[in-house]
PDB file of the backbone (N, CA, C, O) and the ligand in Angstrom, with CONECT records:
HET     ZN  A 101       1
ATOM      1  N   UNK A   1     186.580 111.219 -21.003  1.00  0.00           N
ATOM      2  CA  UNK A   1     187.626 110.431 -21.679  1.00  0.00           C
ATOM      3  C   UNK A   1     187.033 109.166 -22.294  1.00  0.00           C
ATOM      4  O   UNK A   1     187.438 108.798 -23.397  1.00  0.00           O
ATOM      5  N   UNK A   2     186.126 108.505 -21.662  1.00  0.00           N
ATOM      6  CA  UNK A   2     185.288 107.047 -22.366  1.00  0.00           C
ATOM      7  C   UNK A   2     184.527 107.473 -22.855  1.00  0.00           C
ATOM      8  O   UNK A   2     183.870 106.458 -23.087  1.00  0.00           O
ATOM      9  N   UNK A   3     183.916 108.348 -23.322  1.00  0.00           N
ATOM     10  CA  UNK A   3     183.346 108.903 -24.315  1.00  0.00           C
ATOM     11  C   UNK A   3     183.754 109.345 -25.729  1.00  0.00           C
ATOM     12  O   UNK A   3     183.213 109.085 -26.804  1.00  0.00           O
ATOM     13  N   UNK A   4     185.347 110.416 -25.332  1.00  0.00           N
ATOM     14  CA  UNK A   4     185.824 110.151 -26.860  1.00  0.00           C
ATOM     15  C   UNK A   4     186.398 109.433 -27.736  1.00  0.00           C
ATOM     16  O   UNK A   4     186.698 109.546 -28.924  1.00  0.00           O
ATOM     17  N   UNK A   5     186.556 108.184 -26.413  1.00  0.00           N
ATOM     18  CA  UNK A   5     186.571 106.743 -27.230  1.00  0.00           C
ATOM     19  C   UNK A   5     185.993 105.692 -27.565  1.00  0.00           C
ATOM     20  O   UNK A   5     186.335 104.711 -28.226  1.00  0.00           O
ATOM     21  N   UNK A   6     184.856 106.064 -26.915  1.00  0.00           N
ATOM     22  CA  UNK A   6     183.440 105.291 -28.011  1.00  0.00           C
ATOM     23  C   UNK A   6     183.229 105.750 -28.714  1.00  0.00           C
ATOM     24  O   UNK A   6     182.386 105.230 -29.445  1.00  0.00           O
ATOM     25  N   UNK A   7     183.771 107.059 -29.106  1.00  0.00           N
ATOM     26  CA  UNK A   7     183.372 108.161 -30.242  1.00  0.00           C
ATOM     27  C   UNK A   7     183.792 107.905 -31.591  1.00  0.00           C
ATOM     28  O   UNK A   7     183.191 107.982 -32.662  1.00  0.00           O
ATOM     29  N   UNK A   8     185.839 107.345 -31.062  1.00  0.00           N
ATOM     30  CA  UNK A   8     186.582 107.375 -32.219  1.00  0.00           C
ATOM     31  C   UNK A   8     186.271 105.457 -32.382  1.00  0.00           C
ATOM     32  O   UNK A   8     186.515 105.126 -33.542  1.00  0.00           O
ATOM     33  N   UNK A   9     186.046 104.855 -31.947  1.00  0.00           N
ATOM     34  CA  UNK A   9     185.750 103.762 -32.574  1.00  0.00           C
ATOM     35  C   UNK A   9     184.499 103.439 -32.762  1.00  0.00           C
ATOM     36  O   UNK A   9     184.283 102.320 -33.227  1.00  0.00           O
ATOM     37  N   UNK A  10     183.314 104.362 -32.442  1.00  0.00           N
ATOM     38  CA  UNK A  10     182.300 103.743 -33.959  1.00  0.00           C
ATOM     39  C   UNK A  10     182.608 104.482 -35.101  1.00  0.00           C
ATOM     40  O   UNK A  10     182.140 104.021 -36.142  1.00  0.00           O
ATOM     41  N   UNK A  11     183.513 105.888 -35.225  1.00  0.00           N
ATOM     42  CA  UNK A  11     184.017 106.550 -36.046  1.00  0.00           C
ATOM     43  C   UNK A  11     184.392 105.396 -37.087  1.00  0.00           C
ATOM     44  O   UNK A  11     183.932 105.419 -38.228  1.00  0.00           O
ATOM     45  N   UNK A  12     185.273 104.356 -36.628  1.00  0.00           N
ATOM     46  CA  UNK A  12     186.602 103.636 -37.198  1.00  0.00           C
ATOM     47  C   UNK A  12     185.445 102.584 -38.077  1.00  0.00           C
ATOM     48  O   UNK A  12     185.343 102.371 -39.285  1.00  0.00           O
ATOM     49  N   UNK A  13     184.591 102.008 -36.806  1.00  0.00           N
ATOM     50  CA  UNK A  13     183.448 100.897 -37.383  1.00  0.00           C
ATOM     51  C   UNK A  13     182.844 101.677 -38.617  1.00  0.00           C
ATOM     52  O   UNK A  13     183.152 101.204 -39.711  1.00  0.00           O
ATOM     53  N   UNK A  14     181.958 102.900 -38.620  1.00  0.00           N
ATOM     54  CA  UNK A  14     181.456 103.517 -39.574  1.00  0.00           C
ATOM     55  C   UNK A  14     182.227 103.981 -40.867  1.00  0.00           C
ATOM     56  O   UNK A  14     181.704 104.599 -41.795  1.00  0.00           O
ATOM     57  N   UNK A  15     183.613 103.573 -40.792  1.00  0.00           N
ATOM     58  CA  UNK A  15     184.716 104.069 -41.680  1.00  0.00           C
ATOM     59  C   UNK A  15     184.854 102.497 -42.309  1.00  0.00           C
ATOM     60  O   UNK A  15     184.910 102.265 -43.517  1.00  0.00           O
ATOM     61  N   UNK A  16     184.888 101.676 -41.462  1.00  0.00           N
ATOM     62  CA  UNK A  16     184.999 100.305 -42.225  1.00  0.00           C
ATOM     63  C   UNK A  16     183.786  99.613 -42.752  1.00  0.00           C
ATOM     64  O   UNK A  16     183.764  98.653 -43.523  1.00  0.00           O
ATOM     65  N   UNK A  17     182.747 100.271 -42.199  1.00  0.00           N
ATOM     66  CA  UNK A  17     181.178  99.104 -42.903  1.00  0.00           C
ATOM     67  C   UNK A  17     181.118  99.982 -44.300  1.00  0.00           C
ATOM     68  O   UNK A  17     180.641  99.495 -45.326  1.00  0.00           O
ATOM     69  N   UNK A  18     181.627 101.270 -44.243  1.00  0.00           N
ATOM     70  CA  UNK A  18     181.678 102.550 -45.195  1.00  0.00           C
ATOM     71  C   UNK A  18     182.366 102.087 -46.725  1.00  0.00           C
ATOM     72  O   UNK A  18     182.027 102.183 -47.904  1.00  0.00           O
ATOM     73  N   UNK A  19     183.062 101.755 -46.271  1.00  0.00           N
ATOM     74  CA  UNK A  19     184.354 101.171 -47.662  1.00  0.00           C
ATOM     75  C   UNK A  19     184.139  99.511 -47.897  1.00  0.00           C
ATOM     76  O   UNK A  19     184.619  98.793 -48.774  1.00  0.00           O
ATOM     77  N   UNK A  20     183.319  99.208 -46.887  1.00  0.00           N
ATOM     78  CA  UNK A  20     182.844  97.460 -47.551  1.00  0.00           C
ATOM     79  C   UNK A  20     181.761  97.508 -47.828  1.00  0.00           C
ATOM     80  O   UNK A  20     181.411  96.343 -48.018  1.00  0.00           O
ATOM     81  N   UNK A  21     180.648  98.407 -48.041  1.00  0.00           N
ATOM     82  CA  UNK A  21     179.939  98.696 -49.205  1.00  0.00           C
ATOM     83  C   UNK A  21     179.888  99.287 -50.415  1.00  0.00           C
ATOM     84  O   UNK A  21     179.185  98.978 -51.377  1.00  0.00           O
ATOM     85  N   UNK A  22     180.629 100.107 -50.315  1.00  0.00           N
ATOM     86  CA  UNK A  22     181.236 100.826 -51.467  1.00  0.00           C
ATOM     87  C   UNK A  22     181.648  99.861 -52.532  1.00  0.00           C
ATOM     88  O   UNK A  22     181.423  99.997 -53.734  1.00  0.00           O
ATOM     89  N   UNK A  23     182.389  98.696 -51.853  1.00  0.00           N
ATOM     90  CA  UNK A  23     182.972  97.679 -52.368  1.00  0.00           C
ATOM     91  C   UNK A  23     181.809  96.646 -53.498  1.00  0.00           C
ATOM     92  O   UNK A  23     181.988  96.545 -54.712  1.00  0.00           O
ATOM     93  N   UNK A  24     180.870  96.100 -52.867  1.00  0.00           N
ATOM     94  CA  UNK A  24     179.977  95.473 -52.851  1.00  0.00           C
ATOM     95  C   UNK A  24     178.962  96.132 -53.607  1.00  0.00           C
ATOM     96  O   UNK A  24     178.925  95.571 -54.703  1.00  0.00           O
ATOM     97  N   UNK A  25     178.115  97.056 -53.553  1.00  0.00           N
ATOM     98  CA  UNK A  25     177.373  97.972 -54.185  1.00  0.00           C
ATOM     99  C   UNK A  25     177.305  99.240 -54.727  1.00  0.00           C
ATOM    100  O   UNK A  25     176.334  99.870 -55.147  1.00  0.00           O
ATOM    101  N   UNK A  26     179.147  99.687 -54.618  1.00  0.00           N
ATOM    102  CA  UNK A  26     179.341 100.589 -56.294  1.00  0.00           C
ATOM    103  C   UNK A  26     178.513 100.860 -56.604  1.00  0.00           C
ATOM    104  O   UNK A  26     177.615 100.277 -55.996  1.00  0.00           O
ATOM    105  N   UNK A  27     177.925 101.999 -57.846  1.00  0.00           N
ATOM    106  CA  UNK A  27     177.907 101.814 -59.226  1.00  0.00           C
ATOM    107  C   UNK A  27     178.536 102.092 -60.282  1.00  0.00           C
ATOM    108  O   UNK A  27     179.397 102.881 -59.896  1.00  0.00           O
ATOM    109  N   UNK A  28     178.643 101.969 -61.228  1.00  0.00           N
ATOM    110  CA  UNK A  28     179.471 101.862 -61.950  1.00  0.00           C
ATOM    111  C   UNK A  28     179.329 101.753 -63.758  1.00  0.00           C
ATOM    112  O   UNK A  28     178.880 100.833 -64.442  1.00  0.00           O
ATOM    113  N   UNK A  29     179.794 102.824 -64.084  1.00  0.00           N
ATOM    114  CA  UNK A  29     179.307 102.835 -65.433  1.00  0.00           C
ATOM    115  C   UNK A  29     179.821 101.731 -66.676  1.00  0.00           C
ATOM    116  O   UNK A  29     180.952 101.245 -66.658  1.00  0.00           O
ATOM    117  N   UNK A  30     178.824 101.424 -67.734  1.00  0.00           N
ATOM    118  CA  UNK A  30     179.302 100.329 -68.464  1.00  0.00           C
ATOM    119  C   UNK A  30     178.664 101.080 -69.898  1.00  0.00           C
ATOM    120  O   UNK A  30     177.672 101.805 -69.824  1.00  0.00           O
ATOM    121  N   UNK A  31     179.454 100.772 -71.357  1.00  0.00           N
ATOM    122  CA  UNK A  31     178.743 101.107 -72.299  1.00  0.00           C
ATOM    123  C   UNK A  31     178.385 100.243 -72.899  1.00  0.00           C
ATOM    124  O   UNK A  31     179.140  99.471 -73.490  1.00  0.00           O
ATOM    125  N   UNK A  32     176.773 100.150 -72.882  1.00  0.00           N
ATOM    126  CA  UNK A  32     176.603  99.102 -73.901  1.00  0.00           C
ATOM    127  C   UNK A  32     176.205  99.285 -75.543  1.00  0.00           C
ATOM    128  O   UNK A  32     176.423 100.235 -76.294  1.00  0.00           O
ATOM    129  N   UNK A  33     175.470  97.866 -75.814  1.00  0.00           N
ATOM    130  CA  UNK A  33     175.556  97.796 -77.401  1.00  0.00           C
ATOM    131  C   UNK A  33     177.120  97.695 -78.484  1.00  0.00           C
ATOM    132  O   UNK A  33     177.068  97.542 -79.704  1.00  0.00           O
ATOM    133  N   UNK A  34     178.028  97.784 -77.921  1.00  0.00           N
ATOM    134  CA  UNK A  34     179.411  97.255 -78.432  1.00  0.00           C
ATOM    135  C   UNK A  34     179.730  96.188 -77.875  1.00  0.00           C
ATOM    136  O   UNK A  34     179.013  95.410 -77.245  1.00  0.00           O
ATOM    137  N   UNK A  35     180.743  96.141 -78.088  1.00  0.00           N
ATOM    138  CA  UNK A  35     182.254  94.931 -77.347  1.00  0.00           C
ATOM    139  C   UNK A  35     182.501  95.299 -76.590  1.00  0.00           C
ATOM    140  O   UNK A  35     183.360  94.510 -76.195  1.00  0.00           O
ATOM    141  N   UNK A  36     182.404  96.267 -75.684  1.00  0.00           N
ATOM    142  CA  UNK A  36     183.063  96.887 -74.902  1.00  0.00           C
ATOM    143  C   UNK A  36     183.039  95.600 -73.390  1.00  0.00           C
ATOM    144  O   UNK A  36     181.998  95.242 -72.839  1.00  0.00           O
ATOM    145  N   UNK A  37     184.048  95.254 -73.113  1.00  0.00           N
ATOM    146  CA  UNK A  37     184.087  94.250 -72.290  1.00  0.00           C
ATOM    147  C   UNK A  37     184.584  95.094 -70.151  1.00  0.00           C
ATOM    148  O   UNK A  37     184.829  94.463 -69.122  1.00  0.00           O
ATOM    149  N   UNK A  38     184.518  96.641 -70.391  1.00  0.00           N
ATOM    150  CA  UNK A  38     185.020  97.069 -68.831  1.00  0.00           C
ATOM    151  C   UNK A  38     183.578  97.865 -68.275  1.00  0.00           C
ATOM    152  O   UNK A  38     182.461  98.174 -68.691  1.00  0.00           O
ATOM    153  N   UNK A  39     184.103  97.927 -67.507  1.00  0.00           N
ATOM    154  CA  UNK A  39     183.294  99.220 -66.438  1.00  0.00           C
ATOM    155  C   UNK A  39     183.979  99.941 -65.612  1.00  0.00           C
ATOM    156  O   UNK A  39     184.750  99.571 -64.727  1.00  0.00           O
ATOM    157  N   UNK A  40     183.565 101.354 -66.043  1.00  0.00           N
ATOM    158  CA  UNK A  40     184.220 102.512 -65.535  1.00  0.00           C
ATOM    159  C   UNK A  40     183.381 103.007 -64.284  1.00  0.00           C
ATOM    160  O   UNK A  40     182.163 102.855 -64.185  1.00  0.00           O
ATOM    161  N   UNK A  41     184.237 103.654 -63.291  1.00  0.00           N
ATOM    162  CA  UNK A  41     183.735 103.979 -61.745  1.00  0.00           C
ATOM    163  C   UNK A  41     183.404 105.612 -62.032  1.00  0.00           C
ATOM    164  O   UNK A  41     182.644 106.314 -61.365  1.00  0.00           O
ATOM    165  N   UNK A  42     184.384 106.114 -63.502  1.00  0.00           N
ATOM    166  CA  UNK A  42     183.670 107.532 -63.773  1.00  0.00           C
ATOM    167  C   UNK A  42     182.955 107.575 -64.332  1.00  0.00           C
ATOM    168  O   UNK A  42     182.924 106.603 -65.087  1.00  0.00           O
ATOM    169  N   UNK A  43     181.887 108.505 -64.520  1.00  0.00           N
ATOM    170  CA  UNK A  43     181.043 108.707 -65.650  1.00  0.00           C
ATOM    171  C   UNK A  43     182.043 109.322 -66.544  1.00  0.00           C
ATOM    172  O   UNK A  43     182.052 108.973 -67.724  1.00  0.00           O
ATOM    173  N   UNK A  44     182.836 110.146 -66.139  1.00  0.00           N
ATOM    174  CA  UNK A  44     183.622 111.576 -66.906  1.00  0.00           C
ATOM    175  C   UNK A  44     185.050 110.358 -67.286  1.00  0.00           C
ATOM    176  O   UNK A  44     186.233 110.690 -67.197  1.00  0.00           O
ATOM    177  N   UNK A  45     184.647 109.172 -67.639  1.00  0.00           N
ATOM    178  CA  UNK A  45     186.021 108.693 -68.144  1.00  0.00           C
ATOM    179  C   UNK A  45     185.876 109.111 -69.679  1.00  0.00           C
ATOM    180  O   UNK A  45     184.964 109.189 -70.502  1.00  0.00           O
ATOM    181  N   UNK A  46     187.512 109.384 -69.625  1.00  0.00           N
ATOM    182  CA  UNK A  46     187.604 109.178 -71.181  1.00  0.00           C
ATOM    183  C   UNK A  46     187.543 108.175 -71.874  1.00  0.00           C
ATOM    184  O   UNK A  46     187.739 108.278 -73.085  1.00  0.00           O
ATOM    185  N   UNK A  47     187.292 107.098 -71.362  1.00  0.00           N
ATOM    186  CA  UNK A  47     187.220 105.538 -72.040  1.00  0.00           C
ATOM    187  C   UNK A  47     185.548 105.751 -72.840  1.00  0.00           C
ATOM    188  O   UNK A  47     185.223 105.575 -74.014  1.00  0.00           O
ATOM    189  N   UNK A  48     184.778 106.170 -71.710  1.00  0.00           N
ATOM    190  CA  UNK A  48     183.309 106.331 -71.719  1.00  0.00           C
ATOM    191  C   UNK A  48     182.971 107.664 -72.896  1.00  0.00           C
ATOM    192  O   UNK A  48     181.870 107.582 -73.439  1.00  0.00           O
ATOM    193  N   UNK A  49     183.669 108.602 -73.210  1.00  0.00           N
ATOM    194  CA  UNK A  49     183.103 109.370 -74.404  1.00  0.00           C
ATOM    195  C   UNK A  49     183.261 108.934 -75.393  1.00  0.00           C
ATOM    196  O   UNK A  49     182.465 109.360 -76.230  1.00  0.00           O
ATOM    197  N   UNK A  50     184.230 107.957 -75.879  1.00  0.00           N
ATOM    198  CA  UNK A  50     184.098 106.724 -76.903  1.00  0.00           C
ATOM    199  C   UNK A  50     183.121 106.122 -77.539  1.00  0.00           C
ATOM    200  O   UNK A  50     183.132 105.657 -78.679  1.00  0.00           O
ATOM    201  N   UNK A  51     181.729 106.163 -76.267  1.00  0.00           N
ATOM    202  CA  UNK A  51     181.194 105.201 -76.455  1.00  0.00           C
ATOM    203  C   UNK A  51     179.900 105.784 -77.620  1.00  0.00           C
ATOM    204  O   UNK A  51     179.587 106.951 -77.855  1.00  0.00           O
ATOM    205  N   UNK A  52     179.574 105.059 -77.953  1.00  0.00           N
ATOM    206  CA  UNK A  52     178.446 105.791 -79.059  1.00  0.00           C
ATOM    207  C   UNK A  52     176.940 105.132 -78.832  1.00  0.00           C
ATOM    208  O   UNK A  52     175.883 105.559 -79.295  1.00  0.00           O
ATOM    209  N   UNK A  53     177.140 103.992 -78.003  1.00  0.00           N
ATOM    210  CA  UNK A  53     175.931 103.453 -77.666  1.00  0.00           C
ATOM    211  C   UNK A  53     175.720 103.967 -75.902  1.00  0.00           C
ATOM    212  O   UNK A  53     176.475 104.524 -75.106  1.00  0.00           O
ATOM    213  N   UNK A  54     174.125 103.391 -75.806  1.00  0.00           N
ATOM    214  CA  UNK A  54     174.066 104.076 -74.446  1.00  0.00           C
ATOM    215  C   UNK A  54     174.982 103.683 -73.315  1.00  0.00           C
ATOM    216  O   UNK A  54     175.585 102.623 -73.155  1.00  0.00           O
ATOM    217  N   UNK A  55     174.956 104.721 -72.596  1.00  0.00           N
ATOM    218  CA  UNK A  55     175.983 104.639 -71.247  1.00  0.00           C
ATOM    219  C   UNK A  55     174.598 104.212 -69.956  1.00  0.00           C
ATOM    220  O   UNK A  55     173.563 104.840 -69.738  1.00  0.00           O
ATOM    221  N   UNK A  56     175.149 102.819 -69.238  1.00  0.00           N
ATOM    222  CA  UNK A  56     174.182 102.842 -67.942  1.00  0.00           C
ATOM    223  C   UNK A  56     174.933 102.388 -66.782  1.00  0.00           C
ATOM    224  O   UNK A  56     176.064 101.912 -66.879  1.00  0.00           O
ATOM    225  N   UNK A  57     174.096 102.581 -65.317  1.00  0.00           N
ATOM    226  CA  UNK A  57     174.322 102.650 -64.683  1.00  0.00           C
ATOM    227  C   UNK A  57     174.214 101.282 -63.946  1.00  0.00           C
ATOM    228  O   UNK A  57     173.104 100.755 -63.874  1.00  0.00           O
ATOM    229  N   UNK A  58     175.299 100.675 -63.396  1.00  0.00           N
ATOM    230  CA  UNK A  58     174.743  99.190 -62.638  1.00  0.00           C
ATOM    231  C   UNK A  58     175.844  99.201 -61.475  1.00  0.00           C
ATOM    232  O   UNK A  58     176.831  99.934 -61.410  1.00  0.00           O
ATOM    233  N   UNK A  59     175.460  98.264 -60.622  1.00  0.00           N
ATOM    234  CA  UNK A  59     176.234  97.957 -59.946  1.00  0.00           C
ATOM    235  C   UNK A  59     177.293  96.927 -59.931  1.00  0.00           C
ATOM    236  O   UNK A  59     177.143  95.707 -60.009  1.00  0.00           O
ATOM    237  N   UNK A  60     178.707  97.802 -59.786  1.00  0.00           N
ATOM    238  CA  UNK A  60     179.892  96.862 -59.757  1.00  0.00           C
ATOM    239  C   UNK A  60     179.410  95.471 -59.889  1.00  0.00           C
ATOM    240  O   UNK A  60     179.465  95.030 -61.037  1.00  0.00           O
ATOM    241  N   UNK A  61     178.919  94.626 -58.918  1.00  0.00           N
ATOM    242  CA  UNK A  61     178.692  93.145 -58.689  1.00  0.00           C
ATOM    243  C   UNK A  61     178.200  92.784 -60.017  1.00  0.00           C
ATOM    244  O   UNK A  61     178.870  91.879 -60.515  1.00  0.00           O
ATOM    245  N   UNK A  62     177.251  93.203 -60.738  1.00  0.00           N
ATOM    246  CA  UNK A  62     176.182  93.518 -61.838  1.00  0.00           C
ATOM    247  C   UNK A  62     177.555  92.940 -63.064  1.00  0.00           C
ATOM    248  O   UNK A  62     177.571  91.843 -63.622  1.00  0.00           O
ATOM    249  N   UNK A  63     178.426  93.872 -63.195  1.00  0.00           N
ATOM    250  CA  UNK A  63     179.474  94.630 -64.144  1.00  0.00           C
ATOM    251  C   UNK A  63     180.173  93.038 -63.929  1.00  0.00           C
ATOM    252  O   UNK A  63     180.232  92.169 -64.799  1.00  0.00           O
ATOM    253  N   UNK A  64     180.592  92.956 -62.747  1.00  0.00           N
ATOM    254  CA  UNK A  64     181.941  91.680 -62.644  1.00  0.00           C
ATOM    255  C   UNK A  64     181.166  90.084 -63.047  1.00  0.00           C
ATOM    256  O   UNK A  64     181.811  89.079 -63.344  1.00  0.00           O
ATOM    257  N   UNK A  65     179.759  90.156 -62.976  1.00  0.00           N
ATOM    258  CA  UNK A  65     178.926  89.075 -63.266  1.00  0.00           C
ATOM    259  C   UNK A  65     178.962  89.109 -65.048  1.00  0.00           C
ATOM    260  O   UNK A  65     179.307  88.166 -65.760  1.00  0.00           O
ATOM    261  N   UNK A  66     178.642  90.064 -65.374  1.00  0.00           N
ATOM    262  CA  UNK A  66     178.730  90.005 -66.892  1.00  0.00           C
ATOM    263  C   UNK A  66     180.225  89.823 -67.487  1.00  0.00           C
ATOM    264  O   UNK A  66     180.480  89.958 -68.684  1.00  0.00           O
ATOM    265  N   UNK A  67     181.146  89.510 -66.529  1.00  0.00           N
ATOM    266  CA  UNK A  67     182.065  89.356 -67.414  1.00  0.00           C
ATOM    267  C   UNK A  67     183.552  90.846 -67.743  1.00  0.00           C
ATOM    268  O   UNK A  67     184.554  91.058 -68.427  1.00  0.00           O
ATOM    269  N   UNK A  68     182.675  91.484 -66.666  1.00  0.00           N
ATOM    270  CA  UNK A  68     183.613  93.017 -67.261  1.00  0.00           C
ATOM    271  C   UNK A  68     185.157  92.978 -66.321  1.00  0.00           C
ATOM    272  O   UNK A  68     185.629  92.072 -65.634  1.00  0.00           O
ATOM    273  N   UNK A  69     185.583  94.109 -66.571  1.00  0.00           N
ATOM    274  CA  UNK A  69     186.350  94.445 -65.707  1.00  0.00           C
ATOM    275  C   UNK A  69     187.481  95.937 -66.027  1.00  0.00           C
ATOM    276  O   UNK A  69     188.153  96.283 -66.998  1.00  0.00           O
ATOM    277  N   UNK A  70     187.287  96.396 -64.936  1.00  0.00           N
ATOM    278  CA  UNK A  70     187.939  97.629 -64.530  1.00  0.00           C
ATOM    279  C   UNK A  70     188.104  98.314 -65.522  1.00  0.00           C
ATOM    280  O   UNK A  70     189.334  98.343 -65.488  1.00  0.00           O
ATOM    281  N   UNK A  71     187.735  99.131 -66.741  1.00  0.00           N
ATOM    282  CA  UNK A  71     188.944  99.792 -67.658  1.00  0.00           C
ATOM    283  C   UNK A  71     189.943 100.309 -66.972  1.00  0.00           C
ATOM    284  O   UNK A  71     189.947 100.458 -65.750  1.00  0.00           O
ATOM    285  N   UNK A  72     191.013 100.664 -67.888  1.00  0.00           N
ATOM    286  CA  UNK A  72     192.741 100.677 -67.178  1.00  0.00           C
ATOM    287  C   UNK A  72     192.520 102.206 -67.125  1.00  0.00           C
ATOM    288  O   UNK A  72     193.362 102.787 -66.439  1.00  0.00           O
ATOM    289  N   UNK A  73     191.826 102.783 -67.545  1.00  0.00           N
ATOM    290  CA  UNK A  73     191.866 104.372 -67.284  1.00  0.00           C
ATOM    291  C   UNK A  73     191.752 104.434 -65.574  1.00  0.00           C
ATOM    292  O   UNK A  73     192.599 104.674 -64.714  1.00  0.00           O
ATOM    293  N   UNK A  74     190.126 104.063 -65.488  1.00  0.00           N
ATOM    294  CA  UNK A  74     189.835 104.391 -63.878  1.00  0.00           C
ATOM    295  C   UNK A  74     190.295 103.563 -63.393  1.00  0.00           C
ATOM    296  O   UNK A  74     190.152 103.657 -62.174  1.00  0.00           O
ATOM    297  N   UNK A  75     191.171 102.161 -63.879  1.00  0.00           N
ATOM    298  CA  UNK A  75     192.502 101.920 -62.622  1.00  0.00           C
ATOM    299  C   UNK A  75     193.585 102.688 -61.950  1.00  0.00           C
ATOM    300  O   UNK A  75     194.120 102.702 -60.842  1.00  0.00           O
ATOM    301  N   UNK A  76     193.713 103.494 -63.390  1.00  0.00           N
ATOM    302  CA  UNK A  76     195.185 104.582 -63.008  1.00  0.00           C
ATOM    303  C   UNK A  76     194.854 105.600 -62.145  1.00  0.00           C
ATOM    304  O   UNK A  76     195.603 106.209 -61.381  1.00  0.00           O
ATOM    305  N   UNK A  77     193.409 105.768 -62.366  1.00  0.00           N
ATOM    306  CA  UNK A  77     192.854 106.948 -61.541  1.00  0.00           C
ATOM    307  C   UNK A  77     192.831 106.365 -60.513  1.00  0.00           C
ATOM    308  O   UNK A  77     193.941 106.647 -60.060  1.00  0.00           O
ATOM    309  N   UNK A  78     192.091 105.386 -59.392  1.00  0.00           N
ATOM    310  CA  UNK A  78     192.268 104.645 -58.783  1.00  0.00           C
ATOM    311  C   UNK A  78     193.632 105.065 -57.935  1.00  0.00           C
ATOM    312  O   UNK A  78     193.667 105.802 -56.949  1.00  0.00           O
ATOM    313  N   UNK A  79     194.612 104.477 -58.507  1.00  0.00           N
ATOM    314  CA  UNK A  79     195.921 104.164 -58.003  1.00  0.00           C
ATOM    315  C   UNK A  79     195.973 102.724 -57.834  1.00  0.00           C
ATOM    316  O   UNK A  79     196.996 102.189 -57.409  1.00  0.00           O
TER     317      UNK A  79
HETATM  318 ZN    ZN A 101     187.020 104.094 -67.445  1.00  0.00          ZN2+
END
């Protein structure tokens, strides 16, 4: 019995250090060489086949430092 509950709470710990990195070190796609002022969490956004200049890869933190933010597509996706 104290076993499958050290079990389910490093489960819970490994579920929460899990989603506060995710947070923090994303990546996250951005197109550059335009105006394009967001960053998308899909590659497969439709915001992102738009783009005609290269598509790269950075991390969220990276994205919110330059100034970007969320396109409203992969917000909706999101929820
Ligand atoms: Zn997008």
């Amino acid at each position: 019995m104290k076993h499958l509950t050290l079990s389910l709470l490093a489960l819970a710990l490994l579920c929460g250090s899990a989603s506060a990195q995710i947070k923090k070190n994303a990546k996250v796609y951005i197109c550059t060489g335009t105006n394009a002022k967001t960053y998308h969490v899909s590659r497969t956004c439709k915001a992102l086949n738009t783009c005609k200049s290269e598509i790269k890869q950075i991390k969220m933190a990276e994205a919110i430092k330059m100034g970007r933010h969320l396109c409203k597509t992969c917000k909706a996706k999101k929820g």
